[in-house]
C-alpha positions in Angstrom: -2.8 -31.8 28.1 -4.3 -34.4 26.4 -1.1 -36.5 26.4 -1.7 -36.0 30.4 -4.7 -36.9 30.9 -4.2 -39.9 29.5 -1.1 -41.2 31.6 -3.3 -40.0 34.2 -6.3 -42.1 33.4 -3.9 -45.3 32.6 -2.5 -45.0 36.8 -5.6 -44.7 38.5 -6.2 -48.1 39.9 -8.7 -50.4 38.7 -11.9 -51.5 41.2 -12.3 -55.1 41.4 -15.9 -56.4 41.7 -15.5 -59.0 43.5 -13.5 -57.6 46.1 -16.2 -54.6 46.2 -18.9 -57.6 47.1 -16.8 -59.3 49.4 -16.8 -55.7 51.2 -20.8 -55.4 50.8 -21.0 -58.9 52.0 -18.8 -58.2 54.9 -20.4 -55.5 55.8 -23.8 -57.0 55.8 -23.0 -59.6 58.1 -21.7 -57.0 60.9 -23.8 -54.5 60.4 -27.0 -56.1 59.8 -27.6 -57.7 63.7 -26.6 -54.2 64.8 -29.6 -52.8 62.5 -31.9 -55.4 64.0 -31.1 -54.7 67.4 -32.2 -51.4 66.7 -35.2 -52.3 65.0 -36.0 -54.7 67.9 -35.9 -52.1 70.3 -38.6 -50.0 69.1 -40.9 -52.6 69.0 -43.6 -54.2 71.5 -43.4 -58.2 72.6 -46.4 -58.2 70.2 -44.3 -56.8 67.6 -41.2 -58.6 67.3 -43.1 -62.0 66.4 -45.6 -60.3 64.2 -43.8 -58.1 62.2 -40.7 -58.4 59.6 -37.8 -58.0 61.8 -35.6 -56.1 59.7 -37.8 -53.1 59.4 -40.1 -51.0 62.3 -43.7 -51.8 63.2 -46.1 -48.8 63.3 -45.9 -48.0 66.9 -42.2 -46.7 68.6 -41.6 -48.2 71.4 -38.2 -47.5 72.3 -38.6 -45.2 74.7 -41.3 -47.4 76.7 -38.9 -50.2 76.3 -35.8 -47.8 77.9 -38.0 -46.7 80.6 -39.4 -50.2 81.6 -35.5 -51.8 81.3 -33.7 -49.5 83.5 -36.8 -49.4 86.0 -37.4 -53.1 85.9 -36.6 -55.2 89.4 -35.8 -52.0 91.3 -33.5 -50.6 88.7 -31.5 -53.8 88.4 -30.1 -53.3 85.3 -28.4 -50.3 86.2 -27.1 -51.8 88.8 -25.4 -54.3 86.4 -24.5 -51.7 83.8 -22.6 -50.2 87.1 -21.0 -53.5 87.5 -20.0 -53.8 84.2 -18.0 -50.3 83.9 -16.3 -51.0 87.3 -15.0 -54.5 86.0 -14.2 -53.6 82.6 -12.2 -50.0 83.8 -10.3 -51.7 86.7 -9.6 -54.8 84.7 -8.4 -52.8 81.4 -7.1 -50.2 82.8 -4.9 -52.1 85.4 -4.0 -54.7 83.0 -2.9 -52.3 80.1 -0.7 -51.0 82.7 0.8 -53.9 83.6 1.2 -55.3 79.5 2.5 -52.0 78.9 5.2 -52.5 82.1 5.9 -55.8 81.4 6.2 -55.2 77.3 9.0 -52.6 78.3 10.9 -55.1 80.3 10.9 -57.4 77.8 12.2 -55.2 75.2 14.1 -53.0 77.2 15.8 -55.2 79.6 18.4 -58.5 79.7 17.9 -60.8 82.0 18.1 -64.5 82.4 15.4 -66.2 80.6 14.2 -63.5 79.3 13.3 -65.0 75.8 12.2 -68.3 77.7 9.5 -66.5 79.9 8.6 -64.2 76.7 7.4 -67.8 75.1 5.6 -68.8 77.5 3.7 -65.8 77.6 2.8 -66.3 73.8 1.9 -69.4 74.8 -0.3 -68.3 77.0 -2.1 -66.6 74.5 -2.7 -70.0 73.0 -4.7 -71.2 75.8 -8.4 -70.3 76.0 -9.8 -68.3 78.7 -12.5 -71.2 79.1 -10.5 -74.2 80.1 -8.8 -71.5 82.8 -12.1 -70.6 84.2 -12.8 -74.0 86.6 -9.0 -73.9 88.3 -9.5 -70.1 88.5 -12.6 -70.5 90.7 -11.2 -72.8 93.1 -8.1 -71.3 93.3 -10.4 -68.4 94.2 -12.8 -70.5 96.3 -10.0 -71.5 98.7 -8.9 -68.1 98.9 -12.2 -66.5 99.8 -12.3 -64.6 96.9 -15.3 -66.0 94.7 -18.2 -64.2 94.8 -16.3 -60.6 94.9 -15.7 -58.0 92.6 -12.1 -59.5 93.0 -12.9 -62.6 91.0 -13.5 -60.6 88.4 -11.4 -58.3 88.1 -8.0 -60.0 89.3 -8.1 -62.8 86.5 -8.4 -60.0 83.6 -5.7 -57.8 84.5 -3.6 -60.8 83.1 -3.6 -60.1 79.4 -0.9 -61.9 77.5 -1.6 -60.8 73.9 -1.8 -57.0 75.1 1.7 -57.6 76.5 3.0 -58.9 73.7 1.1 -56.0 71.1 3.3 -53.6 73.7 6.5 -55.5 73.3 6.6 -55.2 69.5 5.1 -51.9 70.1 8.2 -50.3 72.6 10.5 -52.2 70.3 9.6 -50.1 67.3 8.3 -46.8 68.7 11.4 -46.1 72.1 14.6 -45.5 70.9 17.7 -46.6 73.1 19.5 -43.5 73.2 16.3 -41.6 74.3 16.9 -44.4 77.4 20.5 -43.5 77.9 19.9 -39.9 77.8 17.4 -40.2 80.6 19.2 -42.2 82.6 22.4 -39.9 82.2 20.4 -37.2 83.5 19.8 -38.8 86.6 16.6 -40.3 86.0 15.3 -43.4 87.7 13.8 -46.2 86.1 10.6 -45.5 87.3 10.6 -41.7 86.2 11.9 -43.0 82.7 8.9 -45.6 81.7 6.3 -43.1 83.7 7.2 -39.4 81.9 9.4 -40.6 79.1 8.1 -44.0 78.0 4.7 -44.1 78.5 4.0 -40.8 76.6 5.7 -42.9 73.8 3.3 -45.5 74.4 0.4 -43.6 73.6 -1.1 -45.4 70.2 -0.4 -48.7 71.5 -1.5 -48.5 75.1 -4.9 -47.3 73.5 -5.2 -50.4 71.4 -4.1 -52.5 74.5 -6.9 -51.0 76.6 -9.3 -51.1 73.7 -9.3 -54.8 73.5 -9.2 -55.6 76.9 -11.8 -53.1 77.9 -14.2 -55.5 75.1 -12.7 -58.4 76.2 -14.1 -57.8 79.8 -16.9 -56.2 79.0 -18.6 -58.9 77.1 -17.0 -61.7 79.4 -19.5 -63.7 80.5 -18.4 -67.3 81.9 -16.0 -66.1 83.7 -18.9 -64.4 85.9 -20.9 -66.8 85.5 -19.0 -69.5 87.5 -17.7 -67.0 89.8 -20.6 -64.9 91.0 -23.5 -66.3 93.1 -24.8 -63.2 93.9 -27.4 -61.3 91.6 -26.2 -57.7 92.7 -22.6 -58.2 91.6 -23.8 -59.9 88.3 -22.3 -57.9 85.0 -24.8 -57.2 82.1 -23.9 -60.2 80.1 -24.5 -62.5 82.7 -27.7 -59.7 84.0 -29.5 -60.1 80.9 -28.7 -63.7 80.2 -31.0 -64.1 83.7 -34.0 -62.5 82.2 -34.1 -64.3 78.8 -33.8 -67.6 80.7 -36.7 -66.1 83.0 -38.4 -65.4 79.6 -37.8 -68.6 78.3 -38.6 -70.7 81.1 -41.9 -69.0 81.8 -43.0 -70.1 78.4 -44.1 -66.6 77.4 -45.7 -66.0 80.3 -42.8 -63.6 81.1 -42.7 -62.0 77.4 -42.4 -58.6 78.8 -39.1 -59.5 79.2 -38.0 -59.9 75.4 -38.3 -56.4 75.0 -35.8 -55.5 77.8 -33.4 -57.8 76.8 -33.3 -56.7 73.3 -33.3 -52.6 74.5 -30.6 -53.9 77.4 -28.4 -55.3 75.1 -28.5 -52.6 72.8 -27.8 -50.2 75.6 -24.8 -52.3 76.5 -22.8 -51.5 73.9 -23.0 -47.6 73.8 -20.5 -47.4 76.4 -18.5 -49.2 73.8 -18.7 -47.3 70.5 -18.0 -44.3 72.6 -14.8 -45.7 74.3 -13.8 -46.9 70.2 -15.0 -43.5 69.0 -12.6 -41.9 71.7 -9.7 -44.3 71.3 -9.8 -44.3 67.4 -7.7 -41.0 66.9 -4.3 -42.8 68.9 -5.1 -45.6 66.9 -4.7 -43.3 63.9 -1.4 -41.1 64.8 -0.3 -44.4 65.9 -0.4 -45.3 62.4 1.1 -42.1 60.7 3.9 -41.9 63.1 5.4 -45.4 62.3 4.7 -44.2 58.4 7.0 -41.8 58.8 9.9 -43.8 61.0 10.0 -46.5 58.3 
């Protein structure tokens, strides 16, 4: 036994210190604006220049500050958080459909220029989404389309990194013969991608939506040059209004540093749910291509 133990104690692995502070330290730097936002939220305009703003003041105002931010302008905010879902659950949704369509054509099918158009889209991904946003808007000006829910959501359903995550994703996870089989049983190509494929798709469609669900939820110049009018503005663009009221007023409007701190920590519940909920495809995602390999 003793013999044992000792082989034992000789495999397990050794910690590394540093690499144990580069995880602290990385930590730290996500976590910590996360735990001031919090803090920030339960405290008064008074408060947040007065007091250490890593830790609470005496008095909790986070329930004051909830109250006034979704009540503020007639409910405004809500308004915006409304906004917000719409664009980010059309615009993910639809275009984790369509990466998830066209990554199965591009795996799945031969065509002429197949691999020609498939660099272009990772090209594409090259490009940023700010030097598209002026000769998207007056594409969509001359088309009567800026100032709509359309501008917004119509430019994110392109994703070009989700549809290539889904390529290498269908490559890997649908097998040819499965394809075959279906197709020898009379099924169409629609029915195929739709009962068989898609199903197959789980783990990677999640991640696909994941990201482009964040990506649209925190866009905010995209909105910015396309919307004019306050009612269809999304919460990044919403709140960015206030703190420029705030800061233009000089602190006469001060009242409104609360809100934005409490309306930006509200804006990103609907997002650690959505991760929370996605996580576990994420996870058999994993395990499953563990045990292909």
């Amino acid at each position: 036994m003793t013999a044992i133990a000792r082989n034992v104690k000789r495999r397990r692995p050794k910690r590394s210190t540093i690499l144990t502070v580069g995880v602290l330290a990385a930590a730290a730097y996500f976590l910590l604006p996360l735990f001031w936002l919090v803090v920030a939220s339960t405290k008064t305009s008074e408060d947040l220049f007065s007091t250490f703003g890593l830790w609470f003041s005496g008095d909790n105002a986070f329930f004051a500050n909830v109250r006034e931010t979704v009540t503020y302008d007639n409910g405004v905010f809500l308004r915006w958080m409304g906004n917000t879902l719409l664009y980010a659950v059309a615009a993910a949704g639809g275009g984790a459909l369509l990466a998830a369509l066209a990554g199965y054509g591009f795996a799945k099918y031969r065509f002429r220029g197949n691999r020609a158009m498939f660099m272009g889209v990772l090209g594409a991904i090259m490009v940023p989404a700010t030097a598209l946003a002026i000769p998207t808007y007056l594409l969509f000006a001359q088309i009567g389309l800026a100032d709509t829910v359309w501008a917004i959501i119509l430019p994110s359903l392109v994703n070009p990194f989700g549809l290539f995550l889904m390529r290498v994703y269908v490559e890997a996870a649908v097998p040819d013969t499965l394809l075959e089989a279906a197709r020898i049983d009379g099924a169409s190509e629609a029915r195929i991608f739709f009962q068989v494929v898609l199903r197959l798709l789980a783990p990677g469609f999640a991640t696909v939506l994941l990201f482009a669900l964040v990506q649209t939820w925190n866009n905010y110049f995209l909105p910015l040059i396309m919307l004019n009018d306050p009612d269809l503005y999304p919460i990044t663009v919403g709140l960015a209004r206030w703190q420029g009221q705030a800061a233009a007023a000089g602190g006469a409007s001060g009242d409104l540093i609360p809100l934005v701190v409490t309306g930006s920590l509200l804006s990103i519940v609907p997002l650690v749910i959505a991760f929370l909920f996605l996580q576990r495809y994420w996870q058999s995602g994993l395990v499953s291509g563990a045990v292909k390999q």
